[in-house]
N, C-alpha and C positions, 0 to 999 in steps of 0.2 A: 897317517896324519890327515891327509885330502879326507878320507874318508871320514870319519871322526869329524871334521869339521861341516864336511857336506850333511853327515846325519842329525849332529847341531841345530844345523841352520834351518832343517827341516826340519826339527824338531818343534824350534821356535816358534814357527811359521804356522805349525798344526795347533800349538797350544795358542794361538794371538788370534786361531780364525775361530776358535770353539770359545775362549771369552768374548770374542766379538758377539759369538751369535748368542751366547748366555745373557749377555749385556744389553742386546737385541730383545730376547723373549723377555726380560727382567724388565723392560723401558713400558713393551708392550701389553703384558701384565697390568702394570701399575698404571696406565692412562685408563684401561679396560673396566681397573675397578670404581676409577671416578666415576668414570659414564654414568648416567642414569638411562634407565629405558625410555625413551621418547612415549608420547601419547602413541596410541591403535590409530590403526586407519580404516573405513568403511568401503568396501571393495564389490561391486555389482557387476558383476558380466550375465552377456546374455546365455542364456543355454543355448535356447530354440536355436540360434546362429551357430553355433556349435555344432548342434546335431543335423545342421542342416549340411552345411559345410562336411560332413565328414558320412552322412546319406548320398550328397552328391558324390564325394568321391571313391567312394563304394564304388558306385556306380559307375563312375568310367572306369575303375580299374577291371570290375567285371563284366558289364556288358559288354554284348555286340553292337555296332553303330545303328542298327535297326532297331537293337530292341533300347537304346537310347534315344530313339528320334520315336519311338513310342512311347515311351516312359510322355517326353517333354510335351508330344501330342497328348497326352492324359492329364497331362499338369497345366497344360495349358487350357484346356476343355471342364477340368475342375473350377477354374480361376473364373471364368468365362461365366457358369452356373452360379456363383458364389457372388458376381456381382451384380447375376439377375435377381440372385432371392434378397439379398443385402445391399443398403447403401453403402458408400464411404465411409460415414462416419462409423455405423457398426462395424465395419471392417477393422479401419482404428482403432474402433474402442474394447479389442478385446478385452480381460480380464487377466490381472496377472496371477503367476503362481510364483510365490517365491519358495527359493529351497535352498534350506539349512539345515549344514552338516553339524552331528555333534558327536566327539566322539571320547568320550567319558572318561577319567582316572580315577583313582581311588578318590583323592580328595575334592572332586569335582571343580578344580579350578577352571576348567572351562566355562563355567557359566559367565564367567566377568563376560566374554566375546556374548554369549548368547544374550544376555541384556541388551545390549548395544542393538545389535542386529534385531533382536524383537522391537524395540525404540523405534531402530530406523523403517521397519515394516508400518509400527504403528503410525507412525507420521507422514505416512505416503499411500498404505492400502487404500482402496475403494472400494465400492460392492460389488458384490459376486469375486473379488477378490481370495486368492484361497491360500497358505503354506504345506507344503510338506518338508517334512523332520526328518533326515536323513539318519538314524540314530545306531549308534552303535557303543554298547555300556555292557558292563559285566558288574555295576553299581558300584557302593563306597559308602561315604560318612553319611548320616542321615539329614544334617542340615543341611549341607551341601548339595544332594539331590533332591531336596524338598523343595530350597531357591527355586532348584531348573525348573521343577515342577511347575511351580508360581507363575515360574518367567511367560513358560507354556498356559497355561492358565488367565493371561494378559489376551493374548489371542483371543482365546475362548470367549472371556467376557466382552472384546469386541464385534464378535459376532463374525469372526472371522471364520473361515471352516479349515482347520488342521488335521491331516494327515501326518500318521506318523509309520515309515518305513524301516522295518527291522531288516537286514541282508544277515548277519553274523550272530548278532547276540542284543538283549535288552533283558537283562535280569536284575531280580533285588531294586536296586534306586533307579538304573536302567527304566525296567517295569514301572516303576512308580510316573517317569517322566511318559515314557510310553501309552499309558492309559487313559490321560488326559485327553488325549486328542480324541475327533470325531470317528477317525477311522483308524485303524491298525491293519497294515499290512507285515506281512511275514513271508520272507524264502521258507522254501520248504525245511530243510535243516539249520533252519534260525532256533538258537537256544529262547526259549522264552519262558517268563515266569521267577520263578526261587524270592518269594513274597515272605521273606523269612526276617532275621534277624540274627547276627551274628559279634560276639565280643570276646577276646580271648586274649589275653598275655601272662609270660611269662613271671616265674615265680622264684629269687633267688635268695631268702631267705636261710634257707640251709644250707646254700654254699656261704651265704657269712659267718653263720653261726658257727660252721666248721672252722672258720679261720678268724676266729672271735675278733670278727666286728661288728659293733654294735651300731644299729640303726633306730633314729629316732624322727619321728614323725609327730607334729603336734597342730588339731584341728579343733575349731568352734562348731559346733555341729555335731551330732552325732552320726549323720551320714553324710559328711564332707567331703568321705573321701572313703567307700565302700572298703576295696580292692586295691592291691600296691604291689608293686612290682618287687620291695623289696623287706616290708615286714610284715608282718605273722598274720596270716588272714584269720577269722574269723566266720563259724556259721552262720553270725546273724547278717555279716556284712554280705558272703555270701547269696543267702536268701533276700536281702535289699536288690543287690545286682542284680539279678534274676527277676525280682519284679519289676525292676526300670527295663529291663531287655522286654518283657511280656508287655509294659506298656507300649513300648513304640511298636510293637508289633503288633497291639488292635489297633492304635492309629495308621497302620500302613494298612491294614486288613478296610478301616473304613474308607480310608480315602481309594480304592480300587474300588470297594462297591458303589462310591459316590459318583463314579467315572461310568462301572459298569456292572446297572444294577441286575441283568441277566445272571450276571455271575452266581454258582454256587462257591461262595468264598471260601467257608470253612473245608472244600475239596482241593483248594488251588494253594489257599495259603497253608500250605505246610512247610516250606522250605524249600519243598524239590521244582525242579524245571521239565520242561518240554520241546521237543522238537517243534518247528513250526506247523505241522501237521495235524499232529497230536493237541497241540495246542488253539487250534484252529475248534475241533472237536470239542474242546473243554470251554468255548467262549472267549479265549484272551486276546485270541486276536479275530480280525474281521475276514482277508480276503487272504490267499497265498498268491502271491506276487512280488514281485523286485520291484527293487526302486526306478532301477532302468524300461521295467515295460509299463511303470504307472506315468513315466514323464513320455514314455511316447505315445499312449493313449491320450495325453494331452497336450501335442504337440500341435494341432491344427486348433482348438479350441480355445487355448492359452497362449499369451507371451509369458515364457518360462526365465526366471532369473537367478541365478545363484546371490547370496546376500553373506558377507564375509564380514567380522571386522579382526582385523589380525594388529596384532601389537606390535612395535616397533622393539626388534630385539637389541642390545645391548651389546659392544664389540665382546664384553666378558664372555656372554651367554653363546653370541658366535663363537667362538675360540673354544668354548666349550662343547659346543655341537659340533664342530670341525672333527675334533678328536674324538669325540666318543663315536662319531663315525667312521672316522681312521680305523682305530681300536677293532670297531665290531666289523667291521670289512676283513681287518686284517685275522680276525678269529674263525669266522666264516671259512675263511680260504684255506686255514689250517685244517678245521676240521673237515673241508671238503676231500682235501688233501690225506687225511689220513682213512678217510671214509676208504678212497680210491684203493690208499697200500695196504689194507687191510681185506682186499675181494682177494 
């Protein structure tokens, strides 16, 4: 009977602490959904401070104290020459670079941040002032990466001089935002190019028909509405789709030659892409280079700044990144884990 009652009593005790905490996530849920996301905030740090900060301590961790009290005799003998050929206020007055990261989804909602940030540059550059585009896109919707385009293109018409650095990938709407600029750099094995145009979805018209149901669709227009996911397509509708696909693809073909009239377009725009090498060779892009050795080539010539604006996330949207980082950690480990018992 002890027993029986003792396992009761913990029984109780387990089920009162797992509604407590269902009662807990169910509270915190539903304040979560209220929330609304607060406004973006605009976020500037210095690079140059950065990479200086982290050159110095390179440098004590590797040097010897000799070849550290050289180094500071060089740096100091530099300084020395630098304020014989320049005054103070040149000194001051370097030029900034600002550098913005983009890094692309299919439906380009990142550009909301990149407006901001080109805003905040446009209300603050000076001359000789310059950006580079940290950019990294595999492309997406066409209006969407036309926006960035624009955004980019804001620059431009301020006479601003943009740089655009590819390390990974700038393809399709990628390349379209890519081109704009005054320069294009590329890593060597940066995908670049795929100046194509792509639309395709699923067709399930036969599996209703098989299971007799009827689908009804009704439009104003003859070409309202091409293409449907779930009745009867048509050749002519077909061959509509196909010329609206063929049209944005000479508007994407002009607007690179408007960028870069070098280009042999009808070589490049076919769809397919290029390593950055390759690519280099065909015109698309200008130098092969990282992002990382074009900001230390302007490290002494520019004040370098990162230019941010990032949104104010929502507890929902937390709680939701919490877990789906839980989630993919905890899948990670599994498959590392079966990687292991499978040698």
């Amino acid at each position: 009977m002890d027993f029986l009652f003792e396992y009761g009593l913990f029984a109780a005790k387990a089920i009162t602490l797992v509604v407590a905490i269902l009662l807990t996530i169910g509270g915190i849920v539903a304040l979560a959904s209220k929330q609304k996301n607060g406004p973006g905030q605009l976020e500037i740090q210095s690079l140059s401070e950065q990479i200086d900060e982290l050159k110095e301590h390179s440098q004590q961790l590797l040097l010897s104290k000799e070849q550290l009290k050289q180094k500071q005799k060089e740096r100091k003998k530099q300084l020395k020459e630098e304020k014989k050929n320049q005054s103070k206020e040149a000194i001051s007055a370097k030029p900034n670079l600002f550098v913005v990261d983009f890094k692309g989804s299919m439906d380009a909602h990142e550009v909301d941040s990149l407006r901001e940030e080109v805003t905040a540059i446009l209300c603050s550059a000076q001359e000789k002032d310059e950006v580079l585009l940290r950019l990294e896109s595999g492309g997406g919707v066409v209006h969407g990466y036309g926006l960035a385009a624009s955004q980019l293109q804001r620059l431009k018409d301020k006479k601003i001089r943009l740089t655009a650095s590819v390390d990974k990938v700038a393809a399709s709407g990628g390349y379209m935002m890519a081109c704009v600029a005054d320069e294009v750099l590329s890593a060597k094995f940066a995908i670049i190019g795929s100046i194509g145009v792509i639309a395709q979805l699923p067709n399930f018209n036969k599996v209703l028909k098989k299971n007799n149901i009827e689908f009804e669709q009704h439009t104003a227009g003859d070409f309202k509405r091409t293409l449907t996911m779930f009745g009867e397509n048509t050749d002519q509708g077909r061959e509509k789709f196909k010329q609206e696909l063929e049209e944005v693809h000479v508007m994407f073909k002009e607007f690179v030659s408007s960028h870069r009239a070098e280009l042999d377009i009808d070589k490049v725009a076919t769809g397919e892409y290029w390593y950055g090498a390759k690519a280099k060779e065909l015109g698309l892009v200008d130098e092969i280079q990282t992002s990382d050795d074009f900001l230390l080539s302007k490290l002494d010539s520019h004040k370098i700044y990162s230019v941010k604006y990032a949104k104010k996330k929502g507890l929902a949207e937390k709680l939701g990144k919490a877990v789906s980082t839980s989630i993919e950690t905890a899948f990670v480990k599994l498959w590392s884990k079966s990687q292991t018992l499978s040698k």
